[in-house]
mmCIF file of the N, C-alpha and C atoms, coordinates in Angstrom:
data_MODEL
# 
_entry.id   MODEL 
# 
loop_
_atom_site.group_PDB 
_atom_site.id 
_atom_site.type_symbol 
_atom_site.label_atom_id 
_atom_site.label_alt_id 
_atom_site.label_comp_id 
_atom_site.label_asym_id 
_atom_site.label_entity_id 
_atom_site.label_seq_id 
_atom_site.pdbx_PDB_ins_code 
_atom_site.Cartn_x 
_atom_site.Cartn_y 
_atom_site.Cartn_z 
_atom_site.occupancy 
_atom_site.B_iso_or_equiv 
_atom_site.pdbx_formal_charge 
_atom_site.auth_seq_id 
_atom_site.auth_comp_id 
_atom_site.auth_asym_id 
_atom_site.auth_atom_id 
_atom_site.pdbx_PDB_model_num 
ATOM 1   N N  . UNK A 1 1  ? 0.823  -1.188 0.000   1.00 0.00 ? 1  UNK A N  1 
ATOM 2   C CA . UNK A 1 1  ? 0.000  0.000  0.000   1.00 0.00 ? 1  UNK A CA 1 
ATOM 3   C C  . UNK A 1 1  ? 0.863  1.246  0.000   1.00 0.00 ? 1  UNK A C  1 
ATOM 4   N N  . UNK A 1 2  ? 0.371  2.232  -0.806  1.00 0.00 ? 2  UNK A N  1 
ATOM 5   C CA . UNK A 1 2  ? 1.447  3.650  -0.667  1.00 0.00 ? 2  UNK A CA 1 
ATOM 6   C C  . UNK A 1 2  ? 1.129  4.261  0.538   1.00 0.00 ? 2  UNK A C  1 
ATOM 7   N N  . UNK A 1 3  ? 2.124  4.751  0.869   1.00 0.00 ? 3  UNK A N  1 
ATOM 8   C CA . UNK A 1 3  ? 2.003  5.858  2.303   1.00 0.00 ? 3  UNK A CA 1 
ATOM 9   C C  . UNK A 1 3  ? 1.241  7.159  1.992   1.00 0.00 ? 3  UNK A C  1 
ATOM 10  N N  . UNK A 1 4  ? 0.337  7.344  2.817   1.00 0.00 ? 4  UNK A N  1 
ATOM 11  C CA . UNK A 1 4  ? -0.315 8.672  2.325   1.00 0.00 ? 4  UNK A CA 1 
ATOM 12  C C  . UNK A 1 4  ? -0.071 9.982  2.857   1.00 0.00 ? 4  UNK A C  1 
ATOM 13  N N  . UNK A 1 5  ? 1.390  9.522  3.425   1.00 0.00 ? 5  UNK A N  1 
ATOM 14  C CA . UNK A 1 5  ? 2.632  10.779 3.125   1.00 0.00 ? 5  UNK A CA 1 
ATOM 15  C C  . UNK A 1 5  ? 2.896  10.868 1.504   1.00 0.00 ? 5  UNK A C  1 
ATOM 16  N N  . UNK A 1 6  ? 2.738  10.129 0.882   1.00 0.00 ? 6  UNK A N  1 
ATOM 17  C CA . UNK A 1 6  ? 3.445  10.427 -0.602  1.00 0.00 ? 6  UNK A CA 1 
ATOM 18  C C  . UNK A 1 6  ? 2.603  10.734 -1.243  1.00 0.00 ? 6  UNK A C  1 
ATOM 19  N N  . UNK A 1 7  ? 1.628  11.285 -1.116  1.00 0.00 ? 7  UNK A N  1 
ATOM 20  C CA . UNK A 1 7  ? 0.398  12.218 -1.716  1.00 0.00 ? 7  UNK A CA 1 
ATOM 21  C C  . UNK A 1 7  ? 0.516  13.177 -1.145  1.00 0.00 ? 7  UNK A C  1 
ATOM 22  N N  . UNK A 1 8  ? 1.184  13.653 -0.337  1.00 0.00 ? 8  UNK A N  1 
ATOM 23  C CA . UNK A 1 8  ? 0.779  15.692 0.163   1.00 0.00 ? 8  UNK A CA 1 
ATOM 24  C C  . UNK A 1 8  ? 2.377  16.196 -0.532  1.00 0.00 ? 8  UNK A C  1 
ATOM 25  N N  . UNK A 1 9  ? 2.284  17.225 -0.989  1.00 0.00 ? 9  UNK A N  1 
ATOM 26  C CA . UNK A 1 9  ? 3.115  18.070 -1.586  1.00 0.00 ? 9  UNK A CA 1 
ATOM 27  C C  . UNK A 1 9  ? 4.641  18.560 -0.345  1.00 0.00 ? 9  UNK A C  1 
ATOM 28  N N  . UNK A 1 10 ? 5.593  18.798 -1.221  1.00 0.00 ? 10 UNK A N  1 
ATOM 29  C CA . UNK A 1 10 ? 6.380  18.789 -0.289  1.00 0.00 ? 10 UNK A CA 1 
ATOM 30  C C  . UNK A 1 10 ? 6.492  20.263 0.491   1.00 0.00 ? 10 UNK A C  1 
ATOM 31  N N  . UNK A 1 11 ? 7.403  19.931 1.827   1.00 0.00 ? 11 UNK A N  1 
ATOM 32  C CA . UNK A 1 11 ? 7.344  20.847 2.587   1.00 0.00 ? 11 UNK A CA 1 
ATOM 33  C C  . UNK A 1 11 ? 8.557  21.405 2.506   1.00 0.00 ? 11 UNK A C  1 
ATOM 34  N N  . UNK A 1 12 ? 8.337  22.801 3.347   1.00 0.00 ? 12 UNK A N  1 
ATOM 35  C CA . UNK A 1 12 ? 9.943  23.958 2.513   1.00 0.00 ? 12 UNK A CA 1 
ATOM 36  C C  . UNK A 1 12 ? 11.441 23.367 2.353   1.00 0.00 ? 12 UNK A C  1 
ATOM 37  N N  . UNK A 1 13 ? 11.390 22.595 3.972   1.00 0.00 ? 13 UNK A N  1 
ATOM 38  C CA . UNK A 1 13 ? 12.494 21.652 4.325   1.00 0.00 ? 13 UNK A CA 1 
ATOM 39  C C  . UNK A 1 13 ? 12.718 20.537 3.410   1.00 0.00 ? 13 UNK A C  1 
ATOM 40  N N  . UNK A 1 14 ? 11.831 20.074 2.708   1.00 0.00 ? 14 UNK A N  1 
ATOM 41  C CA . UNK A 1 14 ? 11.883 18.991 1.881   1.00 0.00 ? 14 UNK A CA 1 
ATOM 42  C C  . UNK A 1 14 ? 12.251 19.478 0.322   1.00 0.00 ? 14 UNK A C  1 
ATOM 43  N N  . UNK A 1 15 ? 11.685 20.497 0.324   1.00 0.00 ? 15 UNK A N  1 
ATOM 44  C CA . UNK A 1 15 ? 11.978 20.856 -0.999  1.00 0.00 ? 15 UNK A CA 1 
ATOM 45  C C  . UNK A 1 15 ? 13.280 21.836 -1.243  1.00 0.00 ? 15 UNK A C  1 
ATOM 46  N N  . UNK A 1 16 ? 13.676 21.942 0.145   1.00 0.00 ? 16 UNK A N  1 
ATOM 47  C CA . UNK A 1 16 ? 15.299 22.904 0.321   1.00 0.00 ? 16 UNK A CA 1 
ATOM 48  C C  . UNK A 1 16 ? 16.560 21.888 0.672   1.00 0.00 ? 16 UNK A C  1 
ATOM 49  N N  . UNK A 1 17 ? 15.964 20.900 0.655   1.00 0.00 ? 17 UNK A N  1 
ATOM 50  C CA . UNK A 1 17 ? 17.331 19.571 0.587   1.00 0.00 ? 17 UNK A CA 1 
ATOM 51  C C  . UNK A 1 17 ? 17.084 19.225 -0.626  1.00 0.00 ? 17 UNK A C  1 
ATOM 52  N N  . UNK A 1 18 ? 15.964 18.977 -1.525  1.00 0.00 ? 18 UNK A N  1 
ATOM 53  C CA . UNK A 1 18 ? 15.935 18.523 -2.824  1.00 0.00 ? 18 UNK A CA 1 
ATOM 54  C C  . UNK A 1 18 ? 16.885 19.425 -3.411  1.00 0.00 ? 18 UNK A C  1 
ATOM 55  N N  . UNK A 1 19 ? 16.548 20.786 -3.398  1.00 0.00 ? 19 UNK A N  1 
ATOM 56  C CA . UNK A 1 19 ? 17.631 21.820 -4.371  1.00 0.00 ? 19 UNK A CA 1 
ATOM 57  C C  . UNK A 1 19 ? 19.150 21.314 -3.845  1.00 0.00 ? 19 UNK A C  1 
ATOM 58  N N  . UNK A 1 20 ? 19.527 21.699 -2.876  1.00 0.00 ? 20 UNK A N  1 
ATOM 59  C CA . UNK A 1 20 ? 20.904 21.198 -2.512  1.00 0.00 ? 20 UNK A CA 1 
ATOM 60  C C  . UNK A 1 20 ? 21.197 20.065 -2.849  1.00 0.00 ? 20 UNK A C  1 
ATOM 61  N N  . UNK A 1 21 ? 20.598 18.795 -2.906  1.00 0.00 ? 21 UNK A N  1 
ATOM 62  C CA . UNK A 1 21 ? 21.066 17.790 -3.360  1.00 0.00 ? 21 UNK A CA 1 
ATOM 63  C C  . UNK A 1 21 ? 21.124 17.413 -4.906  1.00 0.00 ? 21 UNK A C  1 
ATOM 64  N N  . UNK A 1 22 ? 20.101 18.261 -5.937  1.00 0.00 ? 22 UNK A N  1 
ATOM 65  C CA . UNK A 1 22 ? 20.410 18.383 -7.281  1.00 0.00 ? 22 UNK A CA 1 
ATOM 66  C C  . UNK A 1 22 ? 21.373 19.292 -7.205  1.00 0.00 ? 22 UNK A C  1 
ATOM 67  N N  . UNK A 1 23 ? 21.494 20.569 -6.777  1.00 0.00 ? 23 UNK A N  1 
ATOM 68  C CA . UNK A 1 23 ? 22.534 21.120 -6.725  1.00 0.00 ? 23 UNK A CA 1 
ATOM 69  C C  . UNK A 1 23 ? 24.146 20.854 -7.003  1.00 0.00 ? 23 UNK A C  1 
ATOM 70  N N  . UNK A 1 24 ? 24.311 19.343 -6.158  1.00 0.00 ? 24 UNK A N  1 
ATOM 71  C CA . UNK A 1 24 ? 25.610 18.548 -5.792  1.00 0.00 ? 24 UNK A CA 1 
ATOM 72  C C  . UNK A 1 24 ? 25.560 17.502 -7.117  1.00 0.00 ? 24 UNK A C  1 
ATOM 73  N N  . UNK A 1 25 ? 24.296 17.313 -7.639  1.00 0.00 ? 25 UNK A N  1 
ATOM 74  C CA . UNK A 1 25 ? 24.267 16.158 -8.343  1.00 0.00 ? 25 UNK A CA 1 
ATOM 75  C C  . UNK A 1 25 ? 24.098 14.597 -7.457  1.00 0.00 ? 25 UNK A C  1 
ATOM 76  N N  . UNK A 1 26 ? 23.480 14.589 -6.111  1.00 0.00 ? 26 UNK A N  1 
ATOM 77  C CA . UNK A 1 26 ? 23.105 13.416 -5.469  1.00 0.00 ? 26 UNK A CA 1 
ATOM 78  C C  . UNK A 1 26 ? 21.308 13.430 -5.072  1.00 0.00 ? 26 UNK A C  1 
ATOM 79  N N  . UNK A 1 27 ? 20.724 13.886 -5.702  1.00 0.00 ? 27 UNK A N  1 
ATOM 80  C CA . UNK A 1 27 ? 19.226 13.615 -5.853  1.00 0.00 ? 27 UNK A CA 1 
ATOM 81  C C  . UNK A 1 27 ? 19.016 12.211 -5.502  1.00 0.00 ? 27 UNK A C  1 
ATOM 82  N N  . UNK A 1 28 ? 17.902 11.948 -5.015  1.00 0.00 ? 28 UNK A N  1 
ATOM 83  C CA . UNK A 1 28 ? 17.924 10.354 -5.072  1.00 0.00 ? 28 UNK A CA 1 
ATOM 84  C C  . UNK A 1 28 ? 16.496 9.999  -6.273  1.00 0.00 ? 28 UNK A C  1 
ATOM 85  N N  . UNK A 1 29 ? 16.153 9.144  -6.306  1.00 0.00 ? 29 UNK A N  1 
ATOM 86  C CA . UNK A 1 29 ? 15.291 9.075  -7.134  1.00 0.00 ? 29 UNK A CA 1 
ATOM 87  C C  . UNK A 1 29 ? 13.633 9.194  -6.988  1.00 0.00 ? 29 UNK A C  1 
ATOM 88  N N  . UNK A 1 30 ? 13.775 8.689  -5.575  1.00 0.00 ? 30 UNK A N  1 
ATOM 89  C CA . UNK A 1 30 ? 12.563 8.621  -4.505  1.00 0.00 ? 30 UNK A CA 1 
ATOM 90  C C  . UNK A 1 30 ? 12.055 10.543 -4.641  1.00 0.00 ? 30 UNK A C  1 
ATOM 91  N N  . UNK A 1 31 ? 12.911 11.313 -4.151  1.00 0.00 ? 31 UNK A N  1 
ATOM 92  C CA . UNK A 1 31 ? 13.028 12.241 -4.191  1.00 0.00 ? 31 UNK A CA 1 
ATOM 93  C C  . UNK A 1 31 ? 12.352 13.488 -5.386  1.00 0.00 ? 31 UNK A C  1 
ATOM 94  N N  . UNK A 1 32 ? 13.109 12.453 -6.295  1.00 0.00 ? 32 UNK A N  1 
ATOM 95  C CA . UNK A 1 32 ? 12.928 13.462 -7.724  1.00 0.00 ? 32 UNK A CA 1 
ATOM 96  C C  . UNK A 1 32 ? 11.589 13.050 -8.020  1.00 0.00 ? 32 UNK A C  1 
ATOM 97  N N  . UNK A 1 33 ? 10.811 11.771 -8.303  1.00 0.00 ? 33 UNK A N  1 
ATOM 98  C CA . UNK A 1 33 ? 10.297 11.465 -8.183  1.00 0.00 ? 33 UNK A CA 1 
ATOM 99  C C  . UNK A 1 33 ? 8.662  12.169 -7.737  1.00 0.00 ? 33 UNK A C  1 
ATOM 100 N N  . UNK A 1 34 ? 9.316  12.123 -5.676  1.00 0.00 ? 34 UNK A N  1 
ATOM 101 C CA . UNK A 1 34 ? 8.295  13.199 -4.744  1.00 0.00 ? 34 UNK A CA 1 
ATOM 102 C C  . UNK A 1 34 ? 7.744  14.630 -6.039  1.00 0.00 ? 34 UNK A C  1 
ATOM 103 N N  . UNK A 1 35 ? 8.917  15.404 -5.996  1.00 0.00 ? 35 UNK A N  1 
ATOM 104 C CA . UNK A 1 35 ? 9.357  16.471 -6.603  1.00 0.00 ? 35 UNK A CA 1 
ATOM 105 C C  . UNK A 1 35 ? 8.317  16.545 -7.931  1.00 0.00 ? 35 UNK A C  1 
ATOM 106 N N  . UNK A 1 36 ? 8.587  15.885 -8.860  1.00 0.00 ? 36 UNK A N  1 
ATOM 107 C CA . UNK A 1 36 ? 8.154  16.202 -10.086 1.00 0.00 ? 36 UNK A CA 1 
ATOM 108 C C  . UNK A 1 36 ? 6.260  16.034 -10.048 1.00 0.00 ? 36 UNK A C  1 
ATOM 109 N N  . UNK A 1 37 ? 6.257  15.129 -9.189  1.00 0.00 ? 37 UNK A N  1 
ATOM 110 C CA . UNK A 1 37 ? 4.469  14.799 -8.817  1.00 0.00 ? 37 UNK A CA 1 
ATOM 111 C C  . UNK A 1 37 ? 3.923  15.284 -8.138  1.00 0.00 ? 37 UNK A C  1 
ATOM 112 N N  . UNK A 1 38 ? 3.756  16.261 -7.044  1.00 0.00 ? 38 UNK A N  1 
ATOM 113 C CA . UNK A 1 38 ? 3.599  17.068 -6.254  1.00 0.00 ? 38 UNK A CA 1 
ATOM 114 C C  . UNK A 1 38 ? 4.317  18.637 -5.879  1.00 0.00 ? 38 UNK A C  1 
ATOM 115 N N  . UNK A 1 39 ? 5.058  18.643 -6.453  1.00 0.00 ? 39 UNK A N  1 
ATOM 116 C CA . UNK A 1 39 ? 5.953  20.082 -6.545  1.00 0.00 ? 39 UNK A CA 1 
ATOM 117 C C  . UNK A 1 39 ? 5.442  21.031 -7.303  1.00 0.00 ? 39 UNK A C  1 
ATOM 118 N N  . UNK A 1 40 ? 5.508  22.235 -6.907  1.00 0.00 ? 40 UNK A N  1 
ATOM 119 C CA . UNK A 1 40 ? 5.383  23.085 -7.917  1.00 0.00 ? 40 UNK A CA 1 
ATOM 120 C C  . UNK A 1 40 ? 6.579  23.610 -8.354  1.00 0.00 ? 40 UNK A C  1 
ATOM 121 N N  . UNK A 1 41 ? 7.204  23.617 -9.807  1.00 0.00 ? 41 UNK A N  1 
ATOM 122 C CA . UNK A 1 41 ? 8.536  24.054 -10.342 1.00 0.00 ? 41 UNK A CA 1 
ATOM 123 C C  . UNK A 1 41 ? 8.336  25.811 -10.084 1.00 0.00 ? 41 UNK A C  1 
ATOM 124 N N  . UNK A 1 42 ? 7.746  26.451 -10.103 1.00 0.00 ? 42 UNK A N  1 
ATOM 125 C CA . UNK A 1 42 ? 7.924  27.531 -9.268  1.00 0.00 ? 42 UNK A CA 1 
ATOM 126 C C  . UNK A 1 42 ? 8.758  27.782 -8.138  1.00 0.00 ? 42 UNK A C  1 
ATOM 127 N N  . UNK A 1 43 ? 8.427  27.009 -7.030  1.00 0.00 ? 43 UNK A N  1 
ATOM 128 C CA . UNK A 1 43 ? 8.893  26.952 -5.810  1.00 0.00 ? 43 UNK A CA 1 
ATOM 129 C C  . UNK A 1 43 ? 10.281 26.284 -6.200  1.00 0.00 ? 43 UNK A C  1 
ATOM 130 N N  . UNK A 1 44 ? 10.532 25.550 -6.686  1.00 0.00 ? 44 UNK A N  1 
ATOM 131 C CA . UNK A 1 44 ? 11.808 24.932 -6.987  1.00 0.00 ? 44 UNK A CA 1 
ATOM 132 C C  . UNK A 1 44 ? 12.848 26.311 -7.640  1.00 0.00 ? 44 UNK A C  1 
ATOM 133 N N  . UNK A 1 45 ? 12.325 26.876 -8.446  1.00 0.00 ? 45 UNK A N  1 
ATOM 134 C CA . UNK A 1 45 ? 13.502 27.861 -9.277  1.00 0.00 ? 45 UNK A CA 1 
ATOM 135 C C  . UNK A 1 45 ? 13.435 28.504 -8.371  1.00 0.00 ? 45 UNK A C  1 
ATOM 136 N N  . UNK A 1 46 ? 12.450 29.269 -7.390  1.00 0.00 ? 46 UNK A N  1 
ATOM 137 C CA . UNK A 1 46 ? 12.965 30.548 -6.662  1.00 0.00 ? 46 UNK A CA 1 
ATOM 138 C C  . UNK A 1 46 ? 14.044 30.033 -5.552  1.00 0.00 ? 46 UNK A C  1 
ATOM 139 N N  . UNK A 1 47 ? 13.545 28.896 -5.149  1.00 0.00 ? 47 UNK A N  1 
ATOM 140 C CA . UNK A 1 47 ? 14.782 28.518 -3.961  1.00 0.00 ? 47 UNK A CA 1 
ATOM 141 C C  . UNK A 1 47 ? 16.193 27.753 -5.086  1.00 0.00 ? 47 UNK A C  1 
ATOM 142 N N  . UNK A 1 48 ? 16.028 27.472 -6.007  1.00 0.00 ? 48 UNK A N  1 
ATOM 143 C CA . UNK A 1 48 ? 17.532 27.712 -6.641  1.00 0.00 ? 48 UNK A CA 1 
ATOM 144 C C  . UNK A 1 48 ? 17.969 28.419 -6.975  1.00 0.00 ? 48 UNK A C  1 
ATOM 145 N N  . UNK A 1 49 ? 17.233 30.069 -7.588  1.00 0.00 ? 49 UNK A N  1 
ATOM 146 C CA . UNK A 1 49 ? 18.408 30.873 -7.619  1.00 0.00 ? 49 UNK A CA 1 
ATOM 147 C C  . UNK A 1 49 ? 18.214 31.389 -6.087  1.00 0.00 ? 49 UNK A C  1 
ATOM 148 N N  . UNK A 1 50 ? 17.746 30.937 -4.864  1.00 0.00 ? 50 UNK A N  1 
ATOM 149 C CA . UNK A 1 50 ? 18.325 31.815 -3.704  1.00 0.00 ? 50 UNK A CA 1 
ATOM 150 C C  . UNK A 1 50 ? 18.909 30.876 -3.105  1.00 0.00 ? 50 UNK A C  1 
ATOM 151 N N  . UNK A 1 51 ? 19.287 29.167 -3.389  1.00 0.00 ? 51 UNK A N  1 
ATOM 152 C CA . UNK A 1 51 ? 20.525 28.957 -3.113  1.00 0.00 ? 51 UNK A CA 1 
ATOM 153 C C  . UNK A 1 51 ? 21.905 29.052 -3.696  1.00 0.00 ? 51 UNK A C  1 
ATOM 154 N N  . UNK A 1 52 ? 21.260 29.635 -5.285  1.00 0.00 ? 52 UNK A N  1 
ATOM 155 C CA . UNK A 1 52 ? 22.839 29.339 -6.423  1.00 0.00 ? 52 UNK A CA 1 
ATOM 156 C C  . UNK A 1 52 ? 23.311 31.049 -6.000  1.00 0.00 ? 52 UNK A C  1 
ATOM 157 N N  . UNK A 1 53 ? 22.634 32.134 -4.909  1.00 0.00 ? 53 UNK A N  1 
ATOM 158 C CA . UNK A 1 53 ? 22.694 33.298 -4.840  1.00 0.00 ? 53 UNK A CA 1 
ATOM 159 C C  . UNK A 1 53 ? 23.936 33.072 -3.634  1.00 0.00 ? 53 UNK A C  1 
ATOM 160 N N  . UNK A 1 54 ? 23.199 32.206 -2.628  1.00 0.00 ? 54 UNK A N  1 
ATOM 161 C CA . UNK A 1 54 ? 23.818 32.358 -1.344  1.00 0.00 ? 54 UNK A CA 1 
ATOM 162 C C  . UNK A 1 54 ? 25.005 31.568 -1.542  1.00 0.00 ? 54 UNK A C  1 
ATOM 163 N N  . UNK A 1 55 ? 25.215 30.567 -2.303  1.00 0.00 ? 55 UNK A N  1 
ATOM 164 C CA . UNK A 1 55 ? 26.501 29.632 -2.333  1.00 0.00 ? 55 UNK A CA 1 
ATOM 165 C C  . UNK A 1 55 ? 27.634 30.973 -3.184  1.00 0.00 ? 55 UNK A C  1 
ATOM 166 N N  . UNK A 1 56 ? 27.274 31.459 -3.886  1.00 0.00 ? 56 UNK A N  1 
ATOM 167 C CA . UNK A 1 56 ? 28.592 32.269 -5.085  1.00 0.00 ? 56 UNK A CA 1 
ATOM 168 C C  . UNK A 1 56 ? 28.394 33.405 -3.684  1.00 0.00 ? 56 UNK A C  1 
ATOM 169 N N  . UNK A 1 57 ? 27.730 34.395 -2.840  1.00 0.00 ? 57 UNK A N  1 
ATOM 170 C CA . UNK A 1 57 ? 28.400 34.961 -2.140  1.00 0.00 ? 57 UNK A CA 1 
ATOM 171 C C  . UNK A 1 57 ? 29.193 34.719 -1.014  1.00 0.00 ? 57 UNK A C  1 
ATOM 172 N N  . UNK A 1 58 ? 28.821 33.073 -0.450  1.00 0.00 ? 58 UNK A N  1 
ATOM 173 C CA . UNK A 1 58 ? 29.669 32.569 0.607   1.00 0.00 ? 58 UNK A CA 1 
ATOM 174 C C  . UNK A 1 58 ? 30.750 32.521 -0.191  1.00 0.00 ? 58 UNK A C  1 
ATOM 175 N N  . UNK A 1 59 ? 30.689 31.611 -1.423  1.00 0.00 ? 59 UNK A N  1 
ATOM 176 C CA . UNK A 1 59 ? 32.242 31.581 -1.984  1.00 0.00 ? 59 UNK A CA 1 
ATOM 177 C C  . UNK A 1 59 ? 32.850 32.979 -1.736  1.00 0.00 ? 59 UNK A C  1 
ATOM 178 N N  . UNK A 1 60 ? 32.503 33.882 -2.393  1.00 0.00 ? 60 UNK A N  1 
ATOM 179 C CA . UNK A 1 60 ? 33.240 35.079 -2.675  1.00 0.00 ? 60 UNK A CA 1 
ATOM 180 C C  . UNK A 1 60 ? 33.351 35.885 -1.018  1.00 0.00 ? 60 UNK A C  1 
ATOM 181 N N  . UNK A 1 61 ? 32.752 35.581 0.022   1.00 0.00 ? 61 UNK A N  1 
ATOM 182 C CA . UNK A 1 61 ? 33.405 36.210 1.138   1.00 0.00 ? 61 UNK A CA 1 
ATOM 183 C C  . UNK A 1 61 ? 34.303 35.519 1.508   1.00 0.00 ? 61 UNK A C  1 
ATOM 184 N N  . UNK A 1 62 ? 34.554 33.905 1.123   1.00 0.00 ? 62 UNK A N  1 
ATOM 185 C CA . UNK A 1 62 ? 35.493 33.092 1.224   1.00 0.00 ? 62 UNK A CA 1 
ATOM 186 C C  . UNK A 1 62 ? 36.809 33.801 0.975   1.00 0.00 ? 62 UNK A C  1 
ATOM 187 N N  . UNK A 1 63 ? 36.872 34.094 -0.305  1.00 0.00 ? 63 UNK A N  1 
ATOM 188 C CA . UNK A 1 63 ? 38.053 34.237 -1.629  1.00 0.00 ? 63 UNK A CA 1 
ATOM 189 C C  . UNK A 1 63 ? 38.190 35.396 -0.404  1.00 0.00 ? 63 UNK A C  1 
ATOM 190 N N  . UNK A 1 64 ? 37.526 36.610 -0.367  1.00 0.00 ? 64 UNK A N  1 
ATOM 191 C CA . UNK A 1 64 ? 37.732 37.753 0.423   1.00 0.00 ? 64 UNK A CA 1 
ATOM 192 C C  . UNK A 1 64 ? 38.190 37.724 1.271   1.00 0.00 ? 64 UNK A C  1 
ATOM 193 N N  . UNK A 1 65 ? 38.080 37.159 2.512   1.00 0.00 ? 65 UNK A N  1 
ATOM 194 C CA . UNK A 1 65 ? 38.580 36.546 3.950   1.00 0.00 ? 65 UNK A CA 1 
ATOM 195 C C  . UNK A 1 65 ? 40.361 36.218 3.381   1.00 0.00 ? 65 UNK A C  1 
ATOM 196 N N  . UNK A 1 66 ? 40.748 35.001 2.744   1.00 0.00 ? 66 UNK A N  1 
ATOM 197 C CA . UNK A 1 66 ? 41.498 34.407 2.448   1.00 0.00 ? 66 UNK A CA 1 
ATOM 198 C C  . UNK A 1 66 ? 42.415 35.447 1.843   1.00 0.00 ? 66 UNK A C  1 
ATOM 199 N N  . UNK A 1 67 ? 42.193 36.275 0.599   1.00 0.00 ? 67 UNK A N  1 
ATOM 200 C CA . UNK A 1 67 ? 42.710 37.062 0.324   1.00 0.00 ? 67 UNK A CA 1 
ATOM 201 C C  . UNK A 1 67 ? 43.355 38.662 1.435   1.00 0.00 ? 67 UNK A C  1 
ATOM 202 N N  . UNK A 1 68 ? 42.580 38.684 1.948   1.00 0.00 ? 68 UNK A N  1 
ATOM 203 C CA . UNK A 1 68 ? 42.592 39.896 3.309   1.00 0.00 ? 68 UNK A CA 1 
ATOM 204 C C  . UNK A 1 68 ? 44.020 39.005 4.453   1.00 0.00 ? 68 UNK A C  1 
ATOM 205 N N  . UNK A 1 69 ? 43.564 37.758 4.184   1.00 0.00 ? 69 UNK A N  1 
ATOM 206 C CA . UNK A 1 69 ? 44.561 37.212 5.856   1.00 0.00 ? 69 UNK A CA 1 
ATOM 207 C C  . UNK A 1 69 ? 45.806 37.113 4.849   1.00 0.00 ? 69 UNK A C  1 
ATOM 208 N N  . UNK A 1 70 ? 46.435 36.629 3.757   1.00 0.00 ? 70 UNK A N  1 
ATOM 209 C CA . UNK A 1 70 ? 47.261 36.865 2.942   1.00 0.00 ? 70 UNK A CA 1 
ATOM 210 C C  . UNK A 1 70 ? 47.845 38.301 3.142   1.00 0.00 ? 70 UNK A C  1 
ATOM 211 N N  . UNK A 1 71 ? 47.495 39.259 3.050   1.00 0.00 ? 71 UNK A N  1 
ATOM 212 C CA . UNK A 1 71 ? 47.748 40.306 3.114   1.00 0.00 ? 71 UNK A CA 1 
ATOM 213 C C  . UNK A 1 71 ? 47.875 40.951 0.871   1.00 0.00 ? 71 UNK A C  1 
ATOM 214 N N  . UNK A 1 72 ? 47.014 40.087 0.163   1.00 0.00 ? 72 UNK A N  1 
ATOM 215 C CA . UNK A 1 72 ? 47.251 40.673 -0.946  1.00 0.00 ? 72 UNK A CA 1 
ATOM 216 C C  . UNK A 1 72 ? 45.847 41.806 -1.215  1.00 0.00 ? 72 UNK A C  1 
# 
């Protein structure tokens, strides 16, 4: 019998590890799956570009930090 967890749409947390984990390229299939049948791709693009936003400025305060303790 299916779980009738796998009929309600996913939740923010669920759908903010899905992005991170396509993100990395380790999606699982179960997952993508959830995703494509209950998701709205709306909600999916806005939380990828506001994780592909937040990952390139952590990088770049990274590079910044690193560069500053260098002294260049």
């Amino acid at each position: 019998m299916a779980d009738p967890a796998d009929n309600k749409p996913p939740t923010f947390w669920q759908m903010l590890h899905s992005v991170m984990a396509a993100a990395f390229g380790v999606q699982s299939g179960k997952n993508r799956a959830r995703d494509f049948t209950h998701g709205k791709p709306s909600h999916f693009v806005i939380l990828g570009i506001m994780f592909t936003a937040v990952f390139a400025l952590t990088l770049f305060g990274i590079v910044k930090l690193v560069l500053l303790l260098a002294g260049v």
